[in-house]
N, C-alpha and C positions, 0 to 999 in steps of 0.2 A: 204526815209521817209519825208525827206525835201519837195520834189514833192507832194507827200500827202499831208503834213496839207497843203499846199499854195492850190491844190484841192480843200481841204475843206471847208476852208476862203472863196472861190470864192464863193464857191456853197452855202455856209450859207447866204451868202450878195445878193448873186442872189437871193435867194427864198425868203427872208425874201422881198426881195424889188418886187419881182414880181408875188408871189404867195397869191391872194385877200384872205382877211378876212372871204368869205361867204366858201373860197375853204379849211378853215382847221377846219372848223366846222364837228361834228361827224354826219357820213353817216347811216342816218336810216334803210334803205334799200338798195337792188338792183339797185329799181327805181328811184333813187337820182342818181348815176353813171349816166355817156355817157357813153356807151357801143359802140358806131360806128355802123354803119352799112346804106344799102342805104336808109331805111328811119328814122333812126336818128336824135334827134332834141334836142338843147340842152336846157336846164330846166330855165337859166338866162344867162343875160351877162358876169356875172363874169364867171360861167364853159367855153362859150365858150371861154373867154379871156386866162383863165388857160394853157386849152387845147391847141389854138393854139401858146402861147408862152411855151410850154413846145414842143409840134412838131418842134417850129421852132429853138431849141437847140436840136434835135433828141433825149428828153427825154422821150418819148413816148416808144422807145426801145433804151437804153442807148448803149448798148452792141454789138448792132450790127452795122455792117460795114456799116460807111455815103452811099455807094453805094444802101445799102437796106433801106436805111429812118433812123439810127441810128445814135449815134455820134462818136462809135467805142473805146465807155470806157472800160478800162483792167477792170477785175474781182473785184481789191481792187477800184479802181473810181467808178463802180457800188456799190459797197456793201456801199460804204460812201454817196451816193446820196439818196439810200436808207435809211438810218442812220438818213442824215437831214432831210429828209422830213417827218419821222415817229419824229423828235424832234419836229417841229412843227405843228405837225396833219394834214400836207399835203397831199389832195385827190389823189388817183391813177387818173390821169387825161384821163386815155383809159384802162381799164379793159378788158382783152381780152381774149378768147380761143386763136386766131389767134397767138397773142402777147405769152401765159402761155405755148401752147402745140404744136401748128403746126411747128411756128417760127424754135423753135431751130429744127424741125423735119426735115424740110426742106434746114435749116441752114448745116445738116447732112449728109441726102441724097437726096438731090433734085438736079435736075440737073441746072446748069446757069440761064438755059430761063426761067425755073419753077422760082429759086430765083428773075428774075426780075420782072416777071409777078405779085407775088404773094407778099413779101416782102415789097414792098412801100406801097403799097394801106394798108395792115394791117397796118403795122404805121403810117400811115392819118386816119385810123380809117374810114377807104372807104368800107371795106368787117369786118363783123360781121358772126364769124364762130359756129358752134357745130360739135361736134363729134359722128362718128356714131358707136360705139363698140358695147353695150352690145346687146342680142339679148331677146329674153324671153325662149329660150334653151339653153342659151350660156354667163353667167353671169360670176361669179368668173373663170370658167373655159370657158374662153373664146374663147380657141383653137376652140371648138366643133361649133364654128357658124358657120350658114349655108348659109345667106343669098352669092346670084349667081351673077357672073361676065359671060358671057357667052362669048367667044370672036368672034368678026365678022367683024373680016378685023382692019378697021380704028379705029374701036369704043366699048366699052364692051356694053353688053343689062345685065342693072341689077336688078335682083330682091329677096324680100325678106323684112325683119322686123328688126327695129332697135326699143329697149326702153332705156328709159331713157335719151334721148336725150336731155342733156341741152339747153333750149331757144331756138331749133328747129322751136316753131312757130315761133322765131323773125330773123330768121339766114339769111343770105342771100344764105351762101355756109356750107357746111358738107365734113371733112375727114372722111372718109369713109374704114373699113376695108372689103372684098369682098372675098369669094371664088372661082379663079378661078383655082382651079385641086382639084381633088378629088382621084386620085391615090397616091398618098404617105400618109405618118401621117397625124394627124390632123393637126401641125405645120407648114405643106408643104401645100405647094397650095394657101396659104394666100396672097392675095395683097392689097395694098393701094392708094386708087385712092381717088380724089376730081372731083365734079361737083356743077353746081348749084340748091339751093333750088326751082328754079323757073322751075327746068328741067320740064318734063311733063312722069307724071308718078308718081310723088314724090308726099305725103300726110302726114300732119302730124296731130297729137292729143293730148291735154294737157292732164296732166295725174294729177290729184288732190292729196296733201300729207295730213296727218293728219292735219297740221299744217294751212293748210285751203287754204295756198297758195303753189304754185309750179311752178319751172322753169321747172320741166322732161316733156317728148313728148313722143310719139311714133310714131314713124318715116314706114312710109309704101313706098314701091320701085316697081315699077310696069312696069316692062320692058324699065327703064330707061337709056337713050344713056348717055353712059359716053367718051368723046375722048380718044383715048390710050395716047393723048401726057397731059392728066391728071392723068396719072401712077405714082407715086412718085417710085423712084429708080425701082426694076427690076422687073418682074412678080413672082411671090413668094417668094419676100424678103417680105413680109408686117408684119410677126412677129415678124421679127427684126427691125422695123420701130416701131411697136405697144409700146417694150417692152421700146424700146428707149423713146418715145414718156409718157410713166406711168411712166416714175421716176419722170418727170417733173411736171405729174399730182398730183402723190401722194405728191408730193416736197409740190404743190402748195394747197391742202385739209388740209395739216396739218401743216399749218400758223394760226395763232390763228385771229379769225373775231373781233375780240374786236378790236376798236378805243382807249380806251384810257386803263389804267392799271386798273385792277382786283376791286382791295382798292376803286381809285376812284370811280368805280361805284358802287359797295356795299354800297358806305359810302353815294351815294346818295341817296339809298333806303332807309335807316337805319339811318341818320344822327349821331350825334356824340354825345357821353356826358362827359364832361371835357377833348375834343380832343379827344377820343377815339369814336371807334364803342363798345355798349352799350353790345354785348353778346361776350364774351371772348371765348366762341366754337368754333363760326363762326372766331374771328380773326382770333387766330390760323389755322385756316384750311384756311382762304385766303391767309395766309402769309403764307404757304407752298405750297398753288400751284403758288405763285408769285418765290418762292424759285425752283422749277420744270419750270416754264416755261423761270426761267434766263438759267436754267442747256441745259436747249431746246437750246435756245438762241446760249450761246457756243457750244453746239457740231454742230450748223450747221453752226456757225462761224470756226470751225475747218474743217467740210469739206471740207467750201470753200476753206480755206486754201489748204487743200490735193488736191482739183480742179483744183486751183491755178499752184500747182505743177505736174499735169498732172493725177491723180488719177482717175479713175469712182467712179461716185456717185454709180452704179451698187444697190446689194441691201439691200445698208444703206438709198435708199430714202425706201425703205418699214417700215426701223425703226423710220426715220421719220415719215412717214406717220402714223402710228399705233400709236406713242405717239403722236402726236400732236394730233389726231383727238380724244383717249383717253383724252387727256388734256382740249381742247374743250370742252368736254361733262363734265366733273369735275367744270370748270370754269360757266358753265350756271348753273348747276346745284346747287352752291353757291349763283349765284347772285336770282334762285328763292327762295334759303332759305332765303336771307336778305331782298326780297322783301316782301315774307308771302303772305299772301292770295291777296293782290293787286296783285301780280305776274301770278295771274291767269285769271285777267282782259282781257276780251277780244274783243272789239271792244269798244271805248272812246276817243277821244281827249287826255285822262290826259294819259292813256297808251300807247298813238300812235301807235294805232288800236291793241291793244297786242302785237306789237313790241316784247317785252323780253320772251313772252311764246312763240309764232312762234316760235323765233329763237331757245329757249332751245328746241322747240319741232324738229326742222330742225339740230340741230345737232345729233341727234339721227343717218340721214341718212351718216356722215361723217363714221361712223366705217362701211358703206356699199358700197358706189361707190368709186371706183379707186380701188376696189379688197377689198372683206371683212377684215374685224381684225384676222379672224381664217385665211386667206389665207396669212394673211402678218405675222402670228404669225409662220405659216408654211415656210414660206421664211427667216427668223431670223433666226430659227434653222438649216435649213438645209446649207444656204450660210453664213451665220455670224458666229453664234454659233458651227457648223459644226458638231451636235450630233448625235450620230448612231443614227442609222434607221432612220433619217430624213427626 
């Protein structure tokens, strides 16, 4: 424990002294982030300043082994870097798929060369990734995809449909799930291979949300060469890659988007009268889902803990995922009550282009990608709760 706090100290001192003024200001957007990738470009000097003195402490990916661009912090050193830098509103300084889903994917089952090839460059923030899962017949139930790996000696020829492909127009590269056998289950036959966005044959299309704005694509494949030595682990393990790969996702959907706490921002809406917020409805209902998302808090401090100790997250990240993303939708949905009819404001300066209704209108889609609410409410009962007929 002693080890820890002396951690701590460090890391407090560190950031306070190296982490710029502009980089713990609240993130309006996406497009505020450096996301990485090869055309990349950062927004001021202080992001780039951020970024590269947090790369060059391997905080970029804390966790993982200096050999792969990390600085090889134990789980409790991670979890307290995180701590400081959510104390003082510090930027994720590389927001990544590469970083959130492939990393530990590849971390898992990927073999050496793969880990060398692919591992640095994501933590320089050199390759900006998307995932290519869902299909338009193969959603929730995502065994059923169809899209083809064909095998042909050195290299797959792939073709077929991916949607929802996050930031696809901007990606440089796509994990990619593929079918190559069609003789066993749907489960069987699954593999996962990566190539590049620039392949030829690759197409992709933005996909417009209610919300007026949208990261989703729809990713088209048209007898694309993929090399075998971009096979992640074995030819029909890709399910088991897949599945590995969604606990991370769901882990990382049902982390709450708010910058700063719940109160705070309501109370900016709403201002105060005699220190209070003026409608005692709304308090109470903030101050219970602030009371919900401490409870959040802990149990996914308790995980880690059981992580710590060698436990799978398995599928308690669905129960994560499911409350958080419920939780989410609860939290926006107060801040358009405190706001009232301004909340609805939708292109302005004073609402930052509708900023707060976008986003209430874009959490809507969190109880839908990474596996619906009914499909994770389905997975709670049958593996958690363990209820007949499950």
């Amino acid at each position: 424990m002693s080890d820890l706090k002396q951690f701590r100290a460090e890391t407090r001192a560190w950031l306070e002294e190296n982490c710029p003024k502009s980089m713990r200001a609240p993130v309006k957007s996406d497009s505020e982030m450096y996301w990485g990738g090869r055309g990349a470009k950062f927004q001021s000097e202080d992001q780039k300043l951020w970024f590269e003195r947090m790369l060059a402490k391997g905080w970029t990916v804390p966790s993982w082994d200096k050999k792969y661009g990390g600085a090889g912090l134990n789980r409790a050193q991670a979890q307290i870097l995180k701590q400081e830098m959510k104390r003082i509103n510090a930027r994720n300084p590389l927001p990544s798929f590469g970083i959130w889903m492939l990393g530990p994917a590849l971390l898992k089952f990927g073999s050496e060369d793969q880990k060398l090839e692919f591992l640095p460059p994501i933590a320089r923030g050199e390759i900006r990734w998307c995932q290519g899962y869902s299909e338009p017949g193969a959603g929730s139930d995502l065994a059923s995809l169809a899209t083809k790996a064909e095998d042909k000696g050195d290299y797959y020829l792939v073709n077929g449909q991916k949607v929802w492909t996050s930031y696809a127009d901007q990606a440089d590269w796509i994990f990619c799930l593929v079918r190559t056998d069609n003789s066993g289950t749907k489960h069987q036959g699954i593999s996962f291979v990566l190539f590049d966005m620039e392949s030829e044959g690759v197409e992709t299309r933005p996909i417009k949300l209610i919300s007026g704005k949208s990261p989703f694509c729809e990713t088209f494949m048209n007898d694309v060469k993929v090399p075998k030595e971009n096979l992640v682990g074995e030819e029909g393990q890709g399910w088991n890659i897949a599945k590995y790969l969604l606990t991370h996702e769901r882990e990382m959907i049902g982390e709450s988007p708010l910058s700063r706490s719940l109160s705070e921002m309501a109370v900016q809406q709403t201002g105060t009268v005699e220190g209070k917020m003026p409608d005692p409805y709304l308090r109470g209902k903030i101050a219970e889902a602030e009371i919900d998302d401490w409870a959040m808090s802990m149990t996914m401090a308790r995980m880690l803990a059981e992580a710590k100790a060698g436990a799978s997250l398995g599928a308690n990240s669905s129960m994560l995922k499911y409350y958080g993303t419920e939780l989410n939708k609860r939290k926006f949905e107060l801040l358009m009550d405190a706001a009232g009819h301004d909340g609805l404001e939708w292109e302005s300066e004073r609402s930052e282009e509708g900023n707060l209704a976008r986003t209430w209108l874009r959490t809507k889609g969190n109880s839908i990608e990474g596996g619906t609410s009914e499909v994770q409410l389905n997975i709670i009962s049958k593996h958690i709760l363990q209820l007949p007929g499950a």
